[in-house]
C-alpha positions in Angstrom: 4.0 21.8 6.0 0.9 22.8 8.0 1.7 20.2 10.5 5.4 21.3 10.6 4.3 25.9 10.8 1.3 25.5 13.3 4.0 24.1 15.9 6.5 26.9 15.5 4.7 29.6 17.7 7.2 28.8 20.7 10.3 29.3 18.6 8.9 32.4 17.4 8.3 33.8 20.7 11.0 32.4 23.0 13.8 31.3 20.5 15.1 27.6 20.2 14.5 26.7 23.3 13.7 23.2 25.0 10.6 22.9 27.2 9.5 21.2 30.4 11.0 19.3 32.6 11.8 15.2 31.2 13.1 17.1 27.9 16.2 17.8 29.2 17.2 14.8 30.4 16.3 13.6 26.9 18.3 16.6 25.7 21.4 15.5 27.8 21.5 11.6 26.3 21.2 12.6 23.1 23.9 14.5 23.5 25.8 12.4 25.0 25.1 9.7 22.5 26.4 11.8 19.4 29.6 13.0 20.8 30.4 9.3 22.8 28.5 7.1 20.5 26.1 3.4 21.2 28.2 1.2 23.2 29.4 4.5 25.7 25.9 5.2 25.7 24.5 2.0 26.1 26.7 1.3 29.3 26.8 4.6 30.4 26.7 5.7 34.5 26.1 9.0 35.6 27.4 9.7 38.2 26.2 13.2 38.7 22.2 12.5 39.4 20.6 10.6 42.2 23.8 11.3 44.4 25.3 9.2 46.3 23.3 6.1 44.1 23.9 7.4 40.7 22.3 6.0 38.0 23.0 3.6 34.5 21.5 6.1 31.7 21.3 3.3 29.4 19.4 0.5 31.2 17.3 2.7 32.6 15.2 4.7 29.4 13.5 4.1 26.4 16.5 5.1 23.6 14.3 5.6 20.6 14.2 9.3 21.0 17.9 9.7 21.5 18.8 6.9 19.1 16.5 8.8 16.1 17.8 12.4 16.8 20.9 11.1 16.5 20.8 9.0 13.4 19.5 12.3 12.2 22.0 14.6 13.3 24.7 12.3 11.9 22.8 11.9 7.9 22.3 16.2 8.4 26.1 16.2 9.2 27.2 13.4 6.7 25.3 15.3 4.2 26.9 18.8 4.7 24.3 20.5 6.6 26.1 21.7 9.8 22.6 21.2 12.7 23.7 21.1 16.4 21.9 18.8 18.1 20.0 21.0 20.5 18.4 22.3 17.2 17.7 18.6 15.7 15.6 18.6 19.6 13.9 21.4 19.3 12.3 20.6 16.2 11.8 16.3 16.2 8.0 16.6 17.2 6.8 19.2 14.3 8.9 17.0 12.1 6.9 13.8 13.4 3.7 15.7 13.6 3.9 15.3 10.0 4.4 11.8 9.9 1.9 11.0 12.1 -1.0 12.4 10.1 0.4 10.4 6.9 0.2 7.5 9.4 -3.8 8.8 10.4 -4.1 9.2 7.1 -3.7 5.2 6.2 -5.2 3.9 9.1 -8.3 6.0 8.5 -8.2 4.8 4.6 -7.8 1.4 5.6 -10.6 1.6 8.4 -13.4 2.6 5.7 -12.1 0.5 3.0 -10.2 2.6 1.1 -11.9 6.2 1.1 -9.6 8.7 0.4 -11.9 12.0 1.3 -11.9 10.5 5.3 -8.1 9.9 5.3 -7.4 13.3 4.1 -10.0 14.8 7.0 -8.0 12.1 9.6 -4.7 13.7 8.0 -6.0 17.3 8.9 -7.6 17.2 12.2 -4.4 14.8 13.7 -2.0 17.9 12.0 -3.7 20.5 14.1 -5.7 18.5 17.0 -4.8 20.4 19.9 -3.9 17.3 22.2 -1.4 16.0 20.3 -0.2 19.8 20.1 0.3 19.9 23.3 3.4 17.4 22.7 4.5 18.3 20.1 5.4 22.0 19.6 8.9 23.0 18.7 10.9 22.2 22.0 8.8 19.4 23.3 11.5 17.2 23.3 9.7 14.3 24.9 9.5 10.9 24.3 5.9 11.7 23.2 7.6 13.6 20.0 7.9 10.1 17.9 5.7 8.2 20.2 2.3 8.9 18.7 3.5 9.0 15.5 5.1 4.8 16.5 1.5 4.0 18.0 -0.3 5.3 15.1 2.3 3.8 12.3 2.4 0.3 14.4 -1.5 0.2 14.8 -1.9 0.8 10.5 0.6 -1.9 10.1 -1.1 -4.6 11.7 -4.3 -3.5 10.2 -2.9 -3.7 6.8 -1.4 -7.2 8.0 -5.1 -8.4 8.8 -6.0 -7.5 5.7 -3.6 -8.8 3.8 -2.9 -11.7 5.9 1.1 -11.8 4.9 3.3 -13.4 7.1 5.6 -10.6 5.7 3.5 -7.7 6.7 3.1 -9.5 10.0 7.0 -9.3 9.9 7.1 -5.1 9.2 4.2 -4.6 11.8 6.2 -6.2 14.4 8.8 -4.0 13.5 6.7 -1.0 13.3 6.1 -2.3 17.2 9.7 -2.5 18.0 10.3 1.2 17.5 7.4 1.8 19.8 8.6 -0.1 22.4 11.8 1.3 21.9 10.2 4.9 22.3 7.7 5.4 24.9 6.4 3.0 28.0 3.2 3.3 26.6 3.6 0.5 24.1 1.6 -1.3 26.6 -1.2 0.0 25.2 -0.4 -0.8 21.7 0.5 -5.1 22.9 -3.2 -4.8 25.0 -5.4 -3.2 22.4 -4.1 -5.6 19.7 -5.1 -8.3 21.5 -8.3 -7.0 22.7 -8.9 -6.6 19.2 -8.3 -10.2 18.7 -10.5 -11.6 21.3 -13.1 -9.2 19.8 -12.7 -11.3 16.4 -12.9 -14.8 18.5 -16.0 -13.6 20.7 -17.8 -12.3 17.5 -16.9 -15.2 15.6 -15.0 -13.7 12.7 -11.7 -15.4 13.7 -9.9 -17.0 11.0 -6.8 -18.8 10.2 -5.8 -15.5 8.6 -6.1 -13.9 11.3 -3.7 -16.6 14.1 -0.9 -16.2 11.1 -0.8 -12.8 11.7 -1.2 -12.1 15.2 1.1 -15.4 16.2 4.1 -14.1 14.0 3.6 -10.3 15.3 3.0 -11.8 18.7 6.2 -13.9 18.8 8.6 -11.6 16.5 7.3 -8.6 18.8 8.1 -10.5 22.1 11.6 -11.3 21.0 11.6 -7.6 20.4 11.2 -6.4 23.6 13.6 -8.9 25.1 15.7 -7.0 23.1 14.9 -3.8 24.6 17.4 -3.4 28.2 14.3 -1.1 30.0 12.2 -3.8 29.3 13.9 -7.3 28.7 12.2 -10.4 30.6 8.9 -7.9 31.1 7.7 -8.9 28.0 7.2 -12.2 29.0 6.6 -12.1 33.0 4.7 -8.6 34.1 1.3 -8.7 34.2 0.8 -5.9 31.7 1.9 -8.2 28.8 -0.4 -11.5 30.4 -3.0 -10.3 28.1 -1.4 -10.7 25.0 -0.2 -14.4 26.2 -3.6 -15.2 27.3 -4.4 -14.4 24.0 -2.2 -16.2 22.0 -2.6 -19.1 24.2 -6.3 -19.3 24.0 -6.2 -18.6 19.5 -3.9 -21.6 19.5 -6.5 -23.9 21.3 -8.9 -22.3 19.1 -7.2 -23.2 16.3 -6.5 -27.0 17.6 -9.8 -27.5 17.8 -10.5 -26.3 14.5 -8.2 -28.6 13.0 -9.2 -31.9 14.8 -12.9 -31.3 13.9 -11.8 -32.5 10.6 -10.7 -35.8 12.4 -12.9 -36.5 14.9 -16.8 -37.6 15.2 -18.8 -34.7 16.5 -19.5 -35.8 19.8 -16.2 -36.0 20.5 -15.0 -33.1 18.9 -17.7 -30.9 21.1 -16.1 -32.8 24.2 -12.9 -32.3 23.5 -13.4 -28.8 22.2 -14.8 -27.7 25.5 -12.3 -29.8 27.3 -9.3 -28.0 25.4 -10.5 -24.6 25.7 -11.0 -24.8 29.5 -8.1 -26.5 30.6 -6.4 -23.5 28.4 -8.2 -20.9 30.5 -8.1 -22.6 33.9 -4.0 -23.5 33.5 -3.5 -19.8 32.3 -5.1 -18.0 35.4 -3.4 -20.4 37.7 -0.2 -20.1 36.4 -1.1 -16.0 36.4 -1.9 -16.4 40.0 0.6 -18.9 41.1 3.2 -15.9 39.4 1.6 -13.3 40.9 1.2 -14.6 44.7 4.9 -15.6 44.5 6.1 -12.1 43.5 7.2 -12.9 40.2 4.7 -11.0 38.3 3.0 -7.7 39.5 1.3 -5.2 38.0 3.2 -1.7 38.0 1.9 1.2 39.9 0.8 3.3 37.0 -0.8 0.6 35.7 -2.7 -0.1 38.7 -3.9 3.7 38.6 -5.7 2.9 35.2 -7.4 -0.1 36.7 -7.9 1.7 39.6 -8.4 5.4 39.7 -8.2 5.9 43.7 -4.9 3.5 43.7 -2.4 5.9 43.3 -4.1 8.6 46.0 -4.4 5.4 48.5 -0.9 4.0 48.3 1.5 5.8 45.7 1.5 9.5 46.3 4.4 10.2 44.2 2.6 9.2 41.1 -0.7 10.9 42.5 1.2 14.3 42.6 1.9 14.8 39.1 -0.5 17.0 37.5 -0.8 14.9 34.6 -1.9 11.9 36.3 -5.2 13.5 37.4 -8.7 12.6 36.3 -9.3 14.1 32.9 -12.6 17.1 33.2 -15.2 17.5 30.5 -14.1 20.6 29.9 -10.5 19.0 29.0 -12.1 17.3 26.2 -13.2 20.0 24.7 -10.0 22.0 25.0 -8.1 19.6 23.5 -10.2 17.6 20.9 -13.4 20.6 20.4 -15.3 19.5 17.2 -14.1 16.0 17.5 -15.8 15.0 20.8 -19.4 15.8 18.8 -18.1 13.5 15.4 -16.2 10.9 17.0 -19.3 9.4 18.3 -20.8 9.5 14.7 -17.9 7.8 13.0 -17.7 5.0 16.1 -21.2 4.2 15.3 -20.4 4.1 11.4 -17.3 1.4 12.5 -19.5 -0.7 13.9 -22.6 -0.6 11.6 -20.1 -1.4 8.8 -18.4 -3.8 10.2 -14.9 -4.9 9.1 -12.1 -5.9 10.6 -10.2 -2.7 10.4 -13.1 -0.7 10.8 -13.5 -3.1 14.5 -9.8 -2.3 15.0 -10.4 1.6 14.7 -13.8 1.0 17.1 -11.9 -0.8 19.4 -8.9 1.3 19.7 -11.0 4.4 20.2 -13.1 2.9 23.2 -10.2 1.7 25.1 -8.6 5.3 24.7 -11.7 6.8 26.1 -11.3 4.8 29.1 -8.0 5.8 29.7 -7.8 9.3 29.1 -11.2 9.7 31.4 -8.8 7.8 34.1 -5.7 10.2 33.3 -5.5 13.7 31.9 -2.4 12.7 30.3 -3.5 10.0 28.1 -5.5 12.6 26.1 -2.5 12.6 23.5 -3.3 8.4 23.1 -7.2 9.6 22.2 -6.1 12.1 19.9 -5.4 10.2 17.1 -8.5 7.7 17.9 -11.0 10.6 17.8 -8.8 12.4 14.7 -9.4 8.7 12.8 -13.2 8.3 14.2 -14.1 12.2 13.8 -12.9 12.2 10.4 -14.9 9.3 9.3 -18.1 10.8 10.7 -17.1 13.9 8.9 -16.7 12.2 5.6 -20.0 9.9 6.4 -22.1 13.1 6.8 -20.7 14.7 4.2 -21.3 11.6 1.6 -24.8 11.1 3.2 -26.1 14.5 2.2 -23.9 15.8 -0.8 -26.1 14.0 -3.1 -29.2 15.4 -2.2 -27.7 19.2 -1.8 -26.4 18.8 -5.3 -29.4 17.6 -7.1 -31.4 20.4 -4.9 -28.8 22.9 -6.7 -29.0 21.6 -9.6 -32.8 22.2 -10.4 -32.5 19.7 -13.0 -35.5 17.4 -13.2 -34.1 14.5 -14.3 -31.6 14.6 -11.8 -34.0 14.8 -9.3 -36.7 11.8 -10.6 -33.2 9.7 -10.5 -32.6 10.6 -6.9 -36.7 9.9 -6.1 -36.2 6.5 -8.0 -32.5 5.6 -6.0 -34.2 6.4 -2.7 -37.8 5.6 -3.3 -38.6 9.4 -2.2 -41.0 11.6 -3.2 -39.7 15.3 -4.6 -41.0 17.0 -2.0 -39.2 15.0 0.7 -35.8 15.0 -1.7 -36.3 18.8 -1.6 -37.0 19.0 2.7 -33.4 16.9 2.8 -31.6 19.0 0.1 -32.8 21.8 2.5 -31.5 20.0 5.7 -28.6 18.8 4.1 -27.3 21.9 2.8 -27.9 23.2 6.3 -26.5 20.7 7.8 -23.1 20.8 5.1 -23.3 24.5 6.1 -22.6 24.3 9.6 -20.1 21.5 9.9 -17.9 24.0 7.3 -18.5 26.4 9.8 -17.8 24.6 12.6 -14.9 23.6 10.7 -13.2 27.2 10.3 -13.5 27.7 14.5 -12.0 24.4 15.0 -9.2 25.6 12.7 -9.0 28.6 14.6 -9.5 27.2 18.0 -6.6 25.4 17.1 -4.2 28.0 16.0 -5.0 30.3 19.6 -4.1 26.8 21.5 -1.2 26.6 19.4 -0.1 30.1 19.9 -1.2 31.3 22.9 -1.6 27.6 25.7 1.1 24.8 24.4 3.7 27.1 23.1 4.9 28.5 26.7 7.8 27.0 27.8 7.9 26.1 31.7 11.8 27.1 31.7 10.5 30.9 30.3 7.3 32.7 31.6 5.3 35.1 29.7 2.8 37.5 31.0 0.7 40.5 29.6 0.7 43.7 31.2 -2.1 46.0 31.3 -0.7 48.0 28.4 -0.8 44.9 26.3 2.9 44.4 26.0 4.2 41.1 27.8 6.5 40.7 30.6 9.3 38.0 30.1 10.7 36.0 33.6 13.7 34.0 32.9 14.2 33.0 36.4 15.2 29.7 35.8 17.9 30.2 33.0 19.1 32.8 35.3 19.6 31.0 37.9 20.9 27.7 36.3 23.8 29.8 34.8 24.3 31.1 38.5 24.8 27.6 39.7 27.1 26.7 36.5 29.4 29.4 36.7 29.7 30.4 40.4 29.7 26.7 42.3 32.3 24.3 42.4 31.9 21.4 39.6 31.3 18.9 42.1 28.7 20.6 44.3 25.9 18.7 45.0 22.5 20.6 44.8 18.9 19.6 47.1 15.9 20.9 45.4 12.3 18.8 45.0 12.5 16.3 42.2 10.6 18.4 39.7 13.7 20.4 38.7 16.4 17.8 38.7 16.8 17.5 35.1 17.1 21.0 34.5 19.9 21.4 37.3 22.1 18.7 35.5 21.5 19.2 31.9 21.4 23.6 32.2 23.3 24.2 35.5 26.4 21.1 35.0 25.9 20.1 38.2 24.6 16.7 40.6 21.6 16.5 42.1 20.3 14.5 45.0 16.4 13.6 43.1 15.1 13.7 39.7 12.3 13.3 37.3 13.2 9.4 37.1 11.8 9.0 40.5 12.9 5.3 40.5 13.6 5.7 44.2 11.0 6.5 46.5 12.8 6.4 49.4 15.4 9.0 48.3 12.7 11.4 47.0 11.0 10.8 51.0 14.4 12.6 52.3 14.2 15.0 50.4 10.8 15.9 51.4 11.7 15.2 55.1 14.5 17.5 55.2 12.4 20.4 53.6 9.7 19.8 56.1 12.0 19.4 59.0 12.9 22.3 61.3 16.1 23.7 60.8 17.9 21.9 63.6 16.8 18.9 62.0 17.4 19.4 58.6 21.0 20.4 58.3 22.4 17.3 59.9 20.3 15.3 57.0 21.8 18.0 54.8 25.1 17.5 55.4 25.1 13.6 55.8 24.1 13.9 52.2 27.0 16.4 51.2 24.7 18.7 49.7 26.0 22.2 49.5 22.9 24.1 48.0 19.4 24.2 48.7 16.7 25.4 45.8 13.6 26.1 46.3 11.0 28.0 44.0 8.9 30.7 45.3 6.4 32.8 43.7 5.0 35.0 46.4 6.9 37.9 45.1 6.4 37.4 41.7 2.9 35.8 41.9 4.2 32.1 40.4 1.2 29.9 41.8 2.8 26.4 41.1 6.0 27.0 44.0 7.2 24.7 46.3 5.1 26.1 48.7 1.7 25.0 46.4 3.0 22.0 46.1 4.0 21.2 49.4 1.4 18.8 50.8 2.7 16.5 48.1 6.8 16.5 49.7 5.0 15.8 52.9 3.0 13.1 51.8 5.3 11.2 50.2 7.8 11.6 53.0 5.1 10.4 55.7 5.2 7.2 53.4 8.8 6.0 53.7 9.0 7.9 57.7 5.6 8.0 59.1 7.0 8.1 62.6 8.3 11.3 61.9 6.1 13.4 59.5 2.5 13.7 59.2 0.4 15.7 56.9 -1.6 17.0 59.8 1.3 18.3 61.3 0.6 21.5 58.3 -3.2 21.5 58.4 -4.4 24.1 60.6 -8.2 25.2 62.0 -8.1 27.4 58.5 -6.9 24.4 56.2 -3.3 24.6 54.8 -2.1 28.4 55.1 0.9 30.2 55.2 -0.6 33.2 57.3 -0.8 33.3 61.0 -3.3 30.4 61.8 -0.3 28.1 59.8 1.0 25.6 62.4 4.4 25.8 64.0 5.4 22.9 62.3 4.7 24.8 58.7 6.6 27.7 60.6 9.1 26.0 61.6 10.1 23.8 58.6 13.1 24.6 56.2 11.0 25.2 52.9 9.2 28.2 55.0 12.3 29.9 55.8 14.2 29.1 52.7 10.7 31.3 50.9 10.0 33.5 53.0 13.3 34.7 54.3 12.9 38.8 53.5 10.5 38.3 51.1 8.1 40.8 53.1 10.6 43.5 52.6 9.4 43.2 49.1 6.4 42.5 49.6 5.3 44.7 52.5 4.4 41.4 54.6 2.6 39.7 52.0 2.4 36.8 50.1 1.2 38.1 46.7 0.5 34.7 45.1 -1.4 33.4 47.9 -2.8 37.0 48.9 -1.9 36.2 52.3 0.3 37.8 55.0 3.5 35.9 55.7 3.4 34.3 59.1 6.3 34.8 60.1 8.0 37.8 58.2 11.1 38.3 59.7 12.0 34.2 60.0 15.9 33.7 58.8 17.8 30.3 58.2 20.7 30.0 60.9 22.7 27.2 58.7 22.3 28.5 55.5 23.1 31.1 53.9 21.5 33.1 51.1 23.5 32.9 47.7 21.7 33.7 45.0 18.2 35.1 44.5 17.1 35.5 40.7 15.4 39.2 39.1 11.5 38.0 40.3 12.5 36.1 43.6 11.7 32.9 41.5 14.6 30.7 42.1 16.5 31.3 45.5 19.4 29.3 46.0 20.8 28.7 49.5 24.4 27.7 50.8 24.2 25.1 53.6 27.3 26.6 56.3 29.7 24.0 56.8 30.3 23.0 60.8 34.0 24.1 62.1 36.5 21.9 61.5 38.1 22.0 64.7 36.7 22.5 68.2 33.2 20.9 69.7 31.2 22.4 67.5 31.7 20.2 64.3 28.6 18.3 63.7 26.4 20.8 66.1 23.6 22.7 65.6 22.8 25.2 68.1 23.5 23.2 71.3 22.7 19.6 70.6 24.7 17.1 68.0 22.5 15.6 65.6 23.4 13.2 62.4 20.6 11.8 60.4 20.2 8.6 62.2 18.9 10.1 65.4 16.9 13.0 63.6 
């Protein structure tokens, strides 16, 4: 229940509505999916994104969002309780958030060997760890919703399977890892730490035959898996994210071999052959790896190549480098999002590892590689949240159990109480009483510490993840807050006032919103599957007008939206995010855009020292076309004058501009249908070819 209320601050304030960007696309297919059903689903093209390419919905996701929200929404139904499905959205990640502390809750248990006072400490901080907040407030309809909850489930399952040693458990953790990969792209962490995990075992020589049973049969069972999965298929067995887990496999099997014929052969030849098995294992892997790899048949993807490779992405794939949360994670991030775990999880990683079991390794391992990660990418903070929730909790519960025995004698003033605690500890009284004192200071300030992570939690809760992108909040000076519902506004605009098949240009950050709120196709999305497509977009907003509208109509589109904030001091426009367009657009057309085309002696600017190119280029009039009659000449979120004040769009023509000036839609003219002008722009005939 605490998991379940602490995520309903969003709903509270802004009713049932969905969040972000990605969610509505995930909104859309489940939608889709309960009113066509599977197969429609499964084969389904829409035609009314990435136009003219379109795209096939159901090759092209994860469905293990969808498919759960909608095996829910038909039990709910089937059992009399009438739930739309946009409700059933809105509230999937609080209702997982719960599952996924039970899920913390036996992987922390099973980590320190079955004590129940650490589980129930994992359980709590995972409920109400801000990170995993941050995903998982009412409306964060993200794939992220059931995703941690999958990685935390299929990581508990395969611990209890090494422990166990079952083939049958082996069987239910590979299914534990089917939902996963049928959830969220980052099951590649979940295939890569488990084997990681295993080499660990190998190199520190605590392998056992236990151990191949269960990782061969969750290795092979999960492979055929994924084959099953259409986003993924024949990935599981040739891209070089899964090569890990085959080296690994591969390399247990020859350690296993060996095993077996030292019971058959003399020892000198057993040490010959061993050596001889082993390498020709390694040295046939890597050359098949490379062989695949030089040929083009495997490759590491692009994201993955950031994680390896921090300064990848800002060297060769800018699209990826644009999104905020691809950025290196701060310190100041980690304390944000994980506060009093960052000081305990380091306590309970060196308590894994100075007790060392296998579950306890798995835990230990887990959380290292996560660090890694979510130093490399501010988004994979939500992977480390249940890591440090698991570690955290069992330094918690080891300090707690370290000193409790002292504190209570000390309080107890008995005297055989204390001679028993001298004789356990060979200490004298004195010192038992100097670490009853520390202890209960110590007790004393981790409760404390305790209360303002609560707290801490709640006000992150409530007042940072609970804003919805698609409705802004802000506090006036007399306290009471100022609601901008720009975007709704001006989605309903586009549904009810343009044709049904007008096509609409705006950067990719907004597609999903456009189709799934405003019914209507868009030229780019959040998919961003095709770079190419996404670098016209950002050429034609960073053309000049002349050159733009050809591109514009060559494309059909009939409305241009942009988002500006310099009248109602929205920081994160287009125009903040500009650079990025241009960037990207320089890499599919670098003979005809260059990012120092917009840098002028002052930097990038938007006053008078902008260059003409910035001037001149679509996005600039689109924004600031009479925006200084508002403003007085000003842009307010930049606290700049506007360069050029009184520019105006020839070709395009204002339709719709919401309450704050945050969503400004524009109506690209169509050329004469008869005469010499059709095609023209001013005095010279253009078509996208020649631009």
């Amino acid at each position: 229940m605490l998991c379940f209320f602490i995520r309903l601050f969003a709903v509270i304030r802004y009713e049932s509505v969905i969040h972000e960007f990605d969610p509505y696309f995930n909104y859309r297919t489940s939608q889709f999916l309960t009113e066509e059903g599977f197969y429609e689903f499964w084969n389904w093209f829409d035609d009314v994104s990435w136009y003219p390419l379109g795209r096939v919905v159901g090759q092209t996701l994860f469905p293990g969002l969808m498919t759960t929200s909608a095996v829910l929404f038909y039990i709910l139904n089937f059992l009399g309780f009438c739930v739309n499905i946009r409700n059933i959205c809105v509230f999937m990640a609080p209702l997982f958030s719960g599952m996924t502390a039970l899920a913390g809750y036996f992987m922390t248990k099973e980590a320190t060997g079955g004590r129940t006072e650490a589980g129930l400490l994992a359980a709590l901080f995972i409920g109400i760890c801000p990170s995993y907040l941050s995903r998982s407030v009412a409306g964060s309809y993200d794939n992220e919703a059931i995703a941690i909850f999958t990685l935390t489930f299929s990581f508990y399952m395969f611990q209890r399977a090494v422990r166990t040693g079952s083939i049958l458990d082996a069987t239910w953790s590979a299914f534990a890892y089917l939902y996963m990969v049928s959830a969220w792209g980052g099951y590649i962490f979940v295939v890569n730490t488990i084997a990681i995990f295993v080499l660990a075992l190998l190199v520190l020589g605590r392998f056992t035959s236990r151990h191949y049973v269960v990782y061969s049969v969750w290795y092979v069972i999960g492979t055929l898996f994924c084959l099953n999965i259409p986003f993924v298929n024949f990935g599981a067995v040739m891209s070089s994210e899964h090569m890990g887990s085959h080296f690994v496999f591969l390399i247990t099997t020859a350690y296993m071999a060996v095993n077996y014929f030292s019971r058959l052969a003399p020892p000198g030849t057993l040490k010959f052959l061993s050596k001889l098995l082993i390498t020709t294992t390694i040295v046939g892997f890597l050359v098949v790896f490379a062989f695949l790899s030089l040929t083009g048949k495997t490759y590491w993807q692009g994201r993955s190549l950031t994680l390896l490779d921090p300064t990848y992405a800002s060297k060769y794939i800018p699209i990826i480098a644009s999104v905020s949360e691809h950025q290196p994670t701060a310190w100041s991030n980690y304390i944000m999002d994980l506060h009093l775990m960052s000081f305990l999880a380091p306590v309970g990683l060196y308590y894994c590892f100075t007790r060392l079991t296998d579950a306890s390794l798995f835990l230990g391992v887990y959380g290292i590689l996560a660090v890694y990660f979510s130093g490399v990418m501010i988004r994979l903070l939500l992977v480390l949240a249940p890591a440090a929730c698991c570690l955290a909790a069992v330094g918690a519960s080891t300090i707690i159990s370290s000193f409790v025995p002292f504190v209570r004698d000390g309080l107890a003033m008995s005297e055989k109480m204390s001679l028993k605690t001298c004789r356990t500890y060979r200490l004298t009284k004195p010192a038992v009483s100097v670490i009853s004192l520390i202890g209960f200071v110590a007790l004393l300030g981790l409760g404390y510490q305790c209360v303002r992570f609560v707290q801490h939690c709640v006000w992150t809760s409530s007042m940072a993840y609970s804003q919805p992108s698609i409705v802004m909040s802000q506090q006036l000076r007399d306290g009471s807050r100022l609601i901008q519902d720009d975007f709704r506004e001006a989605y309903y605009w586009l549904r009810m006032n343009t044709k049904p098949d007008a096509k609409i240009m705006s950067w990719w950050d907004y597609g999903y919103q456009i189709t799934a709120m405003g019914n209507r196709t868009v030229l780019v999305d959040n998919n961003t599957w095709n770079t190419t497509h996404i670098a016209t977009v950002g050429l034609m907003l960073a053309s000049p007008e002349e050159k733009a509208v050809p591109m514009l109509r060559d494309l059909d589109v009939d409305y241009v939206l942009v988002i500006f904030g310099g009248v109602a001091r929205y920081s994160s426009d287009d125009i903040a995010k500009f650079l990025w367009p241009v960037r990207i657009a320089h890499g599919a057309f670098p003979d005809k855009i260059s990012e120092s085309e917009f840098i002028g002696s002052r930097g990038y600017t938007v006053d008078e020292s902008a260059t003409e190119r910035m001037k001149n280029c679509l996005l600039y009039k689109l924004s600031y076309y009479r925006a200084g009659e508002i403003t007085g000449g000003s842009d307010v979120a930049r606290n700049a004058r506007i360069g050029v004040p009184e520019t105006k769009p020839e070709n395009l023509r204002e339709a719709f501009t919401s309450e704050n000036w945050i969503v400004r839609i524009y109506e690209v003219r169509k050329p004469k249908n008869r005469g010499g002008d059709f095609g023209k722009v001013g005095d010279k005939k253009l078509t996208f070819q020649n631009v």
